[in-house]
C-alpha positions in Angstrom: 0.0 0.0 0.0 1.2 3.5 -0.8 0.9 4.9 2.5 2.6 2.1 3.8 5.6 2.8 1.8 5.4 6.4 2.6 5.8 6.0 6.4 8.6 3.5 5.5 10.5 6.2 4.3 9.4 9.0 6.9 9.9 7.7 10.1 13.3 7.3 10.1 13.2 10.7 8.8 11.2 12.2 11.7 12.8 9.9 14.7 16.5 11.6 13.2 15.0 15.2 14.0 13.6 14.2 16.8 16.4 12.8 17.7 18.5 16.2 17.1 15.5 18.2 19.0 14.9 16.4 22.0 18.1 15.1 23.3 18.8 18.1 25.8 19.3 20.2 23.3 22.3 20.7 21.0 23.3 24.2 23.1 22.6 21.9 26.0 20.8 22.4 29.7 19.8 25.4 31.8 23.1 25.2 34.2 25.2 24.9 31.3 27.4 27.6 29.4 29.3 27.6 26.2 33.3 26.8 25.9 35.5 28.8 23.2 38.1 25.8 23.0 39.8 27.8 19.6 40.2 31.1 17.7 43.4 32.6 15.7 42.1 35.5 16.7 40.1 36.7 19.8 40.0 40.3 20.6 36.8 42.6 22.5 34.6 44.6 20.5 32.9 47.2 22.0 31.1 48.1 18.8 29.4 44.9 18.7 28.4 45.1 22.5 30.4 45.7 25.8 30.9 42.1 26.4 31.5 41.2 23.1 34.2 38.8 22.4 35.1 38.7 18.3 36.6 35.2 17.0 38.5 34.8 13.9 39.8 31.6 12.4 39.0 27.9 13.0 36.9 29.1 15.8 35.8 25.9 17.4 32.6 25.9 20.5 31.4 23.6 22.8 28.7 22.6 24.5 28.3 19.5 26.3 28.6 16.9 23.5 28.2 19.7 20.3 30.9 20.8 18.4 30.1 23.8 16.4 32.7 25.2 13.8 33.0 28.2 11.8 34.9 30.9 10.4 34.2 33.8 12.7 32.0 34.8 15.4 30.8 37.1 18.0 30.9 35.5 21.6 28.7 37.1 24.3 29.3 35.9 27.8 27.0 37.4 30.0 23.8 36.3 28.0 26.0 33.0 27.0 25.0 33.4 23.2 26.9 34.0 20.1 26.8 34.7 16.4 28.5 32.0 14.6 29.3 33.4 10.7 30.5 31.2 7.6 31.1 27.8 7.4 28.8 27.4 10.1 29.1 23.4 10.9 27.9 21.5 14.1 28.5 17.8 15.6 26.5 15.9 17.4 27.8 12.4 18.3 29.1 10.1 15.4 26.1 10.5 12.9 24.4 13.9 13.1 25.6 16.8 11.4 24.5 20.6 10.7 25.5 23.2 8.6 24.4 27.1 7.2 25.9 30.1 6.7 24.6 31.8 10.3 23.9 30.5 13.7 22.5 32.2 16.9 21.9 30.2 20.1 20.8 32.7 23.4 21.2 30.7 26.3 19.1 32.9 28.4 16.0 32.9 26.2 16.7 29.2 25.2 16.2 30.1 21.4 18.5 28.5 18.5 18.2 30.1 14.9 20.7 28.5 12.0 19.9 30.4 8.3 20.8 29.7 4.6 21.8 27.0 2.9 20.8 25.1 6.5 22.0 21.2 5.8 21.4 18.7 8.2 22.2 14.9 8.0 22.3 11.7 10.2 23.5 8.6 8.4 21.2 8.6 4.7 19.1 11.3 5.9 19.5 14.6 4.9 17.2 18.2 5.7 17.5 21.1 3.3 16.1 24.2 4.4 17.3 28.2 4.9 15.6 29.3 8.1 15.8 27.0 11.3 14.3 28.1 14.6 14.4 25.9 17.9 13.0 27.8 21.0 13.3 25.1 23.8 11.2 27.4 26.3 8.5 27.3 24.4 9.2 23.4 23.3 8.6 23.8 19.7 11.4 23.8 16.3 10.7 25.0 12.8 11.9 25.6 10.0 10.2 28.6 7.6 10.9 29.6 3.9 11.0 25.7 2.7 12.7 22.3 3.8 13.2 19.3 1.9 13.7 16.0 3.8 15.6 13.5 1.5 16.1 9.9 2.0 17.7 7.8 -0.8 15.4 8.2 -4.0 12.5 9.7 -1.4 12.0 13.4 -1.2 9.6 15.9 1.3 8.8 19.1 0.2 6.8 21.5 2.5 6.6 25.3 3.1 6.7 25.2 6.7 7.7 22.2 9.8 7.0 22.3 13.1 7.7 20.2 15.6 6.1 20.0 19.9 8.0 18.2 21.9 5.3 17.7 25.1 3.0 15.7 22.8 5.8 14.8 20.1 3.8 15.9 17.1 5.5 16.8 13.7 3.3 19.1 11.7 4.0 19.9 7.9 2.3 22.6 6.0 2.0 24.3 2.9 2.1 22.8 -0.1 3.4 19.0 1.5 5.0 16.9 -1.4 6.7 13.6 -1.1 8.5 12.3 -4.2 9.5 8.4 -4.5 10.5 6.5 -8.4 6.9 4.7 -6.6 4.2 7.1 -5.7 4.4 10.8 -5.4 1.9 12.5 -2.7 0.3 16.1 -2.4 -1.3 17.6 0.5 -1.8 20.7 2.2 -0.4 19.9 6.2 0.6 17.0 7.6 0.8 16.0 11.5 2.8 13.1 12.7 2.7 12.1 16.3 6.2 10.1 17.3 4.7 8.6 20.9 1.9 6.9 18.8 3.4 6.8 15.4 0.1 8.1 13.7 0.5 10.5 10.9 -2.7 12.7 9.9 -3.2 14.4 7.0 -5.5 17.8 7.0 -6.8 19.6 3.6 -6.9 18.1 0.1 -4.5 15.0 0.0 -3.2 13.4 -3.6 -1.3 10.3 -3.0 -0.1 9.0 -7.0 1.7 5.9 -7.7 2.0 3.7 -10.7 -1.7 2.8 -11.7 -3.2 4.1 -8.4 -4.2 7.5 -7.2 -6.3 7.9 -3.9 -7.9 11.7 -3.2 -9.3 12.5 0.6 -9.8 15.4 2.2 -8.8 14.0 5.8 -7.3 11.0 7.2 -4.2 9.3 9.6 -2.6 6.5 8.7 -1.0 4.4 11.9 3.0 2.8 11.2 2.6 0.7 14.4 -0.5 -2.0 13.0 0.0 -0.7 9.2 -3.6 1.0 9.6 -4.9 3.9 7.5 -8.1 5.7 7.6 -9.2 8.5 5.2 -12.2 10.1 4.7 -14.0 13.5 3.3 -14.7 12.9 -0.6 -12.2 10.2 0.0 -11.0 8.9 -3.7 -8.9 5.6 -4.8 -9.0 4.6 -8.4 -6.3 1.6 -9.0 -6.4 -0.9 -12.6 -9.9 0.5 -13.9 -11.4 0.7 -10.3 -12.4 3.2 -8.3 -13.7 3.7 -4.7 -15.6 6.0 -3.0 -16.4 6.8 0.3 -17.1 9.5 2.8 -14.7 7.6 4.9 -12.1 4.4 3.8 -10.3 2.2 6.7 -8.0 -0.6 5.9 -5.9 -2.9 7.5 -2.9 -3.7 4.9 -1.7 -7.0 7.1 -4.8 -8.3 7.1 -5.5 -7.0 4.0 -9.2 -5.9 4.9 -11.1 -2.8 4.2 -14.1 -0.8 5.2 -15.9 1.9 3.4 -18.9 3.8 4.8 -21.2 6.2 3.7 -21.9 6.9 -0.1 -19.4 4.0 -1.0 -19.1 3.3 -4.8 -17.2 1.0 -6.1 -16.7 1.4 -10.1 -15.3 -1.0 -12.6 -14.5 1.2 -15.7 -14.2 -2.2 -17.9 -17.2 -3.4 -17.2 -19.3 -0.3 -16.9 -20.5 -1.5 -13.7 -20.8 0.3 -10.3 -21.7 -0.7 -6.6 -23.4 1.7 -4.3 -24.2 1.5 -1.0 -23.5 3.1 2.5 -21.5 0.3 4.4 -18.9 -2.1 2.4 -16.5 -4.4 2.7 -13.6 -5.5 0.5 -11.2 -8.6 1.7 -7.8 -8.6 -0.6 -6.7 -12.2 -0.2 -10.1 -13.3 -1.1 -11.0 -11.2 -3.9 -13.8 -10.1 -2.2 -16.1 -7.4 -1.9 -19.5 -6.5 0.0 -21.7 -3.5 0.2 -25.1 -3.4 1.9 -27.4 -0.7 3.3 -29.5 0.8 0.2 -27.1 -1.9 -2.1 -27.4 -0.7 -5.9 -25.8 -2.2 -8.6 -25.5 0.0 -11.9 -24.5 -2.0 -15.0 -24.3 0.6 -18.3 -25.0 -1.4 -21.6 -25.0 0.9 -24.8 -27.9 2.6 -24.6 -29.6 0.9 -22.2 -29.1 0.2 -18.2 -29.6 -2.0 -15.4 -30.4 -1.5 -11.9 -30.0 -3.8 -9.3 -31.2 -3.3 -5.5 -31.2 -6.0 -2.5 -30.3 -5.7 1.0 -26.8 -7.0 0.3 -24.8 -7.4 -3.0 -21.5 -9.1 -2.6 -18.6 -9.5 -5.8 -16.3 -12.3 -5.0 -13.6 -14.1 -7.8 -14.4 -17.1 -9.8 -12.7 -19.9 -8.2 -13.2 -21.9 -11.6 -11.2 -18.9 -13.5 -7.8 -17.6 -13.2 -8.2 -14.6 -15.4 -10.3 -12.0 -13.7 -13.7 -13.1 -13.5 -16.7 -12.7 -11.0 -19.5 -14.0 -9.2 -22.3 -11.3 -8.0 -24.5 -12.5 -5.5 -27.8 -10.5 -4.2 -29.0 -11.3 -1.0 -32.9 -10.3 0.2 -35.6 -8.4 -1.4 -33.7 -8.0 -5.0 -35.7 -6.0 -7.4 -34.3 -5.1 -11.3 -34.8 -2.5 -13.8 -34.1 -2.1 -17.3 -36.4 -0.8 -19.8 -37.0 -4.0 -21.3 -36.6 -6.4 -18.6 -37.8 -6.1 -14.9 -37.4 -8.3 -12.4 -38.6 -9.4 -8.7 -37.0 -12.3 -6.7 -35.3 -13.0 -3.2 -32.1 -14.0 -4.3 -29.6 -14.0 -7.6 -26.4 -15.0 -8.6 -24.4 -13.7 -12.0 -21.6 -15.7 -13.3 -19.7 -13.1 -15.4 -17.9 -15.7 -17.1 -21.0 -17.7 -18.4 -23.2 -14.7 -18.5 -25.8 -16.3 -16.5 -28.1 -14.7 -14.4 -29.9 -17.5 -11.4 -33.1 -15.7 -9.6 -34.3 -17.7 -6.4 -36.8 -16.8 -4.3 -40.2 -16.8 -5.9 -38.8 -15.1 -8.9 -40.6 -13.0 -11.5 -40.0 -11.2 -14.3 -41.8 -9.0 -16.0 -41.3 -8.2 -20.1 -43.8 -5.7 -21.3 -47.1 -6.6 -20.9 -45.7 -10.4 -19.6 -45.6 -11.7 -16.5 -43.4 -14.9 -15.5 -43.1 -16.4 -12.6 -41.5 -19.9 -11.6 -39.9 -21.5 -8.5 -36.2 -20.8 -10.5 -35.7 -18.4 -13.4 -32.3 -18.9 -15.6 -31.4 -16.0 -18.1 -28.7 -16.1 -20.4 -27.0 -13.4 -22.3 -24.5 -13.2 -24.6 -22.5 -9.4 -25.4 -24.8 -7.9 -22.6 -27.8 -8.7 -25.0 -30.7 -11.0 -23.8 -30.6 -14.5 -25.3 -33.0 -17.3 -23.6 -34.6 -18.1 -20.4 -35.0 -21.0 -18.7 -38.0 -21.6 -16.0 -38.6 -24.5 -14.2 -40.7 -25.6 -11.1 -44.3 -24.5 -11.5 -43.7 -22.1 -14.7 -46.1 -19.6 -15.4 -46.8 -16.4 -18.2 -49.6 -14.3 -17.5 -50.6 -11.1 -19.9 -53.7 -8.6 -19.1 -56.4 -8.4 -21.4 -58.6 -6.4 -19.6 -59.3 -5.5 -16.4 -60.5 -9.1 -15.3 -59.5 -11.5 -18.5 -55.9 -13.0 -18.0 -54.4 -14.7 -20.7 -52.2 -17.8 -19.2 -50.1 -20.2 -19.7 -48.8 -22.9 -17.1 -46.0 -25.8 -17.5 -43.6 -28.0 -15.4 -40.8 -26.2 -17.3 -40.9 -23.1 -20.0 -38.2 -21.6 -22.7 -38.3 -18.0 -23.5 -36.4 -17.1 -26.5 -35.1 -13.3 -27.0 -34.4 -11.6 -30.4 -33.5 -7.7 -29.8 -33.8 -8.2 -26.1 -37.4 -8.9 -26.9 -39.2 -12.5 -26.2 -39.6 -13.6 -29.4 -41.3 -17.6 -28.2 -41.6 -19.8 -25.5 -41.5 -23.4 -25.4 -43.7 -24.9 -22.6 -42.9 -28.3 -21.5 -44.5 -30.9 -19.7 -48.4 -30.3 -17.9 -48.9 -27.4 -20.5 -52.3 -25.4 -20.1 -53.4 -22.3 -21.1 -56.4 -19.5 -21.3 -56.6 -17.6 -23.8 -58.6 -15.0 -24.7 -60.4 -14.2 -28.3 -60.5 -10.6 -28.9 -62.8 -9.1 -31.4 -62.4 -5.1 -32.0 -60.6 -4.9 -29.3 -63.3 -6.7 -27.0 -62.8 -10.0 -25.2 -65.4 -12.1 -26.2 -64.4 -15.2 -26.1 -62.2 -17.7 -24.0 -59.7 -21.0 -24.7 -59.2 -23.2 -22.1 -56.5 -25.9 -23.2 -54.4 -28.9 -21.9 -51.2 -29.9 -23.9 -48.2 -31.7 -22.9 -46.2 -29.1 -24.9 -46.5 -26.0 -26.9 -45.2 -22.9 -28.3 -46.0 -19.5 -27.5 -45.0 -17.4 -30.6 -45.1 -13.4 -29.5 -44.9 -9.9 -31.7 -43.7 -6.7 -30.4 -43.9 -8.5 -26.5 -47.4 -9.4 -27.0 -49.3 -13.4 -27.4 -49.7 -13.4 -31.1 -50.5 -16.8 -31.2 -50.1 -20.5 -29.6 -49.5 -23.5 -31.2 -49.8 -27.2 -29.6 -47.8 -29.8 -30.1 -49.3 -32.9 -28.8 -52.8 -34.3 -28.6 -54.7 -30.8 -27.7 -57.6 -30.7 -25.0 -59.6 -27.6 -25.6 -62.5 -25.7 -25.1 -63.8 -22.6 -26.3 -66.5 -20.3 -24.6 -68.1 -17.8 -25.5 -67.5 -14.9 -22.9 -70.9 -14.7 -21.3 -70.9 -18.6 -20.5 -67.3 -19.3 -19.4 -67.9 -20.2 -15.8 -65.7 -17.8 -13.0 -63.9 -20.7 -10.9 -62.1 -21.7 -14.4 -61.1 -18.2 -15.2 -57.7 -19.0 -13.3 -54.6 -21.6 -13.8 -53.8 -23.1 -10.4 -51.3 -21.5 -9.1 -52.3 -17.9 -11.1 -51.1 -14.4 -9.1 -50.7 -11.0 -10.5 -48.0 -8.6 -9.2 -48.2 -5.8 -11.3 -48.0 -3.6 -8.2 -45.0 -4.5 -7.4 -43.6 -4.0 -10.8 -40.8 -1.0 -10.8 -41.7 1.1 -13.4 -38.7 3.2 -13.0 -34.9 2.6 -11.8 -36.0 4.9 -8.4 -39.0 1.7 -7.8 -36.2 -1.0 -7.0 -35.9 0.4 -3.5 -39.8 -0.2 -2.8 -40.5 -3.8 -1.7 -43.8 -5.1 -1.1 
């Protein structure tokens, strides 16, 4: 994770300065006083001040275990301060280093100030900056006018640094940017807390890497469990994916993730999107989950599909090794495309086979059609609508008028699409049906008919005609004399209120 690799390369970066800060202090304690231990040239200057000492030439300080160096300087003993000039350099121990052109420590008011071309290094880390200010009263050090912090092929950027020493928090600001051959990352201030080794970013954050980019607005990120949490129009788009979230947590060990609140997950390549306002995405397992008002957007040329349930979960095909997925819908699913409409309990889509499997007493509704059956197979092929399969009790039902019901009822059914319009369907097996005669546009007449098997043939989504295929059983009444309690196929229910009619209805259950 990027933010992992970020930290990697900032806490040593931030325990060095520390390090340098809070030590005792390079000028060292209260009691303490500064040594002149060599100068070519040491002579008073009352024009400087009346305690002024002037040193010329490999001047050479100490204090405690700080060597400072430089080419001249003005030495003041009663306020036990000085003015180092030139070739300013400082020691601390075997590692740390520091360097500018000017130096002022006042030993009185505790404050250090070290400016232009300000250099400091321990071991492979080096600070760049031309204004450094350490006032150990107050128990605070910055650095003003821009600092980089460089580490190998890593680089920080920021207008300003501050660090407190009671609580131990680093704070960068204006115009943050860290620079790796990996990721680069943009942001407006940045706190990092040593004691708890949490870094937080504040403002608009940018965090770029090769084929991933993440966006928040807020966030920390913790190096001790390799946490992070971001959040406020938080952003991460990564291989043709992106997420969205008013806040993002994840757990990079674990490899586990939470999203909540206007979460979106969006797969560019297969013009699909998840919505919802809780998710959950596990890395080993390919997994991921949203639930609370669940949507699923799937864009297909002209047309799309909506798909609500209580939970919709994306996990890999364990039968594929190339990307491939398996959607499952969990509770009160409802569909909607102009064409197609669909209510059931429970689906699953295999991307791979472009099946659709609706459990749950399933129905489907395609223009003025109705079908219903225990278990309802579509399949597609290019996004378009090929066949259906129903088995289990299958049933068509169509509206004539407000009381007439054409229907047909099998043990199994095979609807056939052409244009994403049923075209036929094949009934098989127990096949009845009512049908209804129309004359201008009046019912007045009625089929009843059993057949093992038949074909419904259909134009423009309506019953155009039926034909049986074995040994017919049939009656026709006239309208006035077709007895009520044969009006309905066992097993006959109309739904029509619960159709959705638009993409907004699939959040309305009965």
């Amino acid at each position: 994770m990027i933010l992992s690799r970020h930290m990697q390369f900032l806490r040593p970066c931030l325990l060095i300065v520390c390090l340098f800060i809070a030590q005792q202090g390079m000028f060292g304690q209260r009691t303490t006083t500064l040594d002149i231990l060599n100068a070519d040239i040491t002579a008073q200057d009352t024009k400087i001040g009346l305690d002024a000492t002037k040193l010329i030439g490999n001047v050479r300080l100490k204090h405690e275990d700080v060597i400072m160096t430089c080419d001249s300087a003005y030495f003041y003993q009663k306020t036990s301060s000085v003015d180092a000039f030139s070739n300013v350099f400082v020691r601390q121990g075997d590692t740390l280093t520091l360097q500018g052109d000017f130096a002022y420590y006042n030993g009185i008011t505790r404050l250090a100030r070290v400016r232009h071309n300000v250099v400091l290094v321990n071991k492979d880390i080096t600070l760049l900056t031309d204004s450094l200010n350490y006032n150990r009263s107050a128990g605070y050090a910055s650095y003003l006018g821009g600092g980089e912090l460089t580490q190998a092929d890593s680089r920080l950027t920021s207008g300003r640094g501050r660090y407190i020493l009671d609580t131990e928090d680093f704070y960068f600001m204006d115009t943050v940017v860290i620079v790796n051959p990996e990721y680069t990352i943009h942001t407006d201030s940045m706190r990092y807390n040593t004691r708890e080794e949490i870094s937080y970013f504040g403002g608009p954050t940018e965090i770029i890497g090769e084929g991933r980019y993440i966006y928040c607005e807020n966030g920390w990120y913790n190096m001790q469990n390799d946490n992070s949490y971001v959040s406020e129009n938080a952003y991460m788009e990564e291989e043709g994916r992106i997420l969205k979230g008013d806040s993002l947590y994840y757990e990079a060990e674990q490899g586990f993730g939470t999203a909540w609140s206007n979460v979106e997950l969006i797969d560019t390549a297969q013009n699909m999107t998840l919505k919802g306002n809780y998710g959950l995405y596990y890395r080993d397992q390919e997994s991921a989950m949203v639930t609370d008002s669940a949507l699923m957007i799937q864009v297909d040329g002209t047309d799309t599909m909506y798909i609500h349930a209580d939970t919709l979960r994306s996990v890999q095909n364990p039968d594929f090794e190339e990307q491939s997925r398996i959607l499952r819908a969990y509770y009160k699913v409802k569909i909607f495309r102009h064409d197609l409409q669909v209510m059931c309990d429970s689906l699953v889509y295999v991307e791979a086979d472009s099946v659709f499997d609706f459990y749950g007493e399933p129905v489907i509704w395609s223009d003025e059609n109705q079908l219903t059956a225990s278990h309802i197979r579509i399949f597609m092929v290019d996004q378009q609508l090929e066949r259906m399969h129903l088995s289990g009790v299958a049933f068509v039902a169509s509206q004539k008028d407000s009381v007439s019901f054409d229907q047909m009822r099998g043990k199994e059914m095979t609807g056939y699409f052409v244009d994403n319009k049923l075209d036929r369907i094949l009934v098989s097996g127990n096949g009845q049906t009512i049908y209804y005669a129309i004359d201008q546009e009046v019912v007045v007449g009625a089929n009843k008919t059993v057949c093992s098997d038949l074909t419904i043939y259909l134009k423009d989504n309506k019953i155009s005609r039926v034909v049986y295929l074995s040994q017919p059983d049939g009656t026709y009444y006239p309208l006035d004399m077709f007895p009520a309690d044969e009006a309905r196929l066992s097993d006959f229910k109309w739904l029509e209120r619960w159709r959705p009619l638009k993409w907004e209805d699939v959040f309305i259950w009965k």
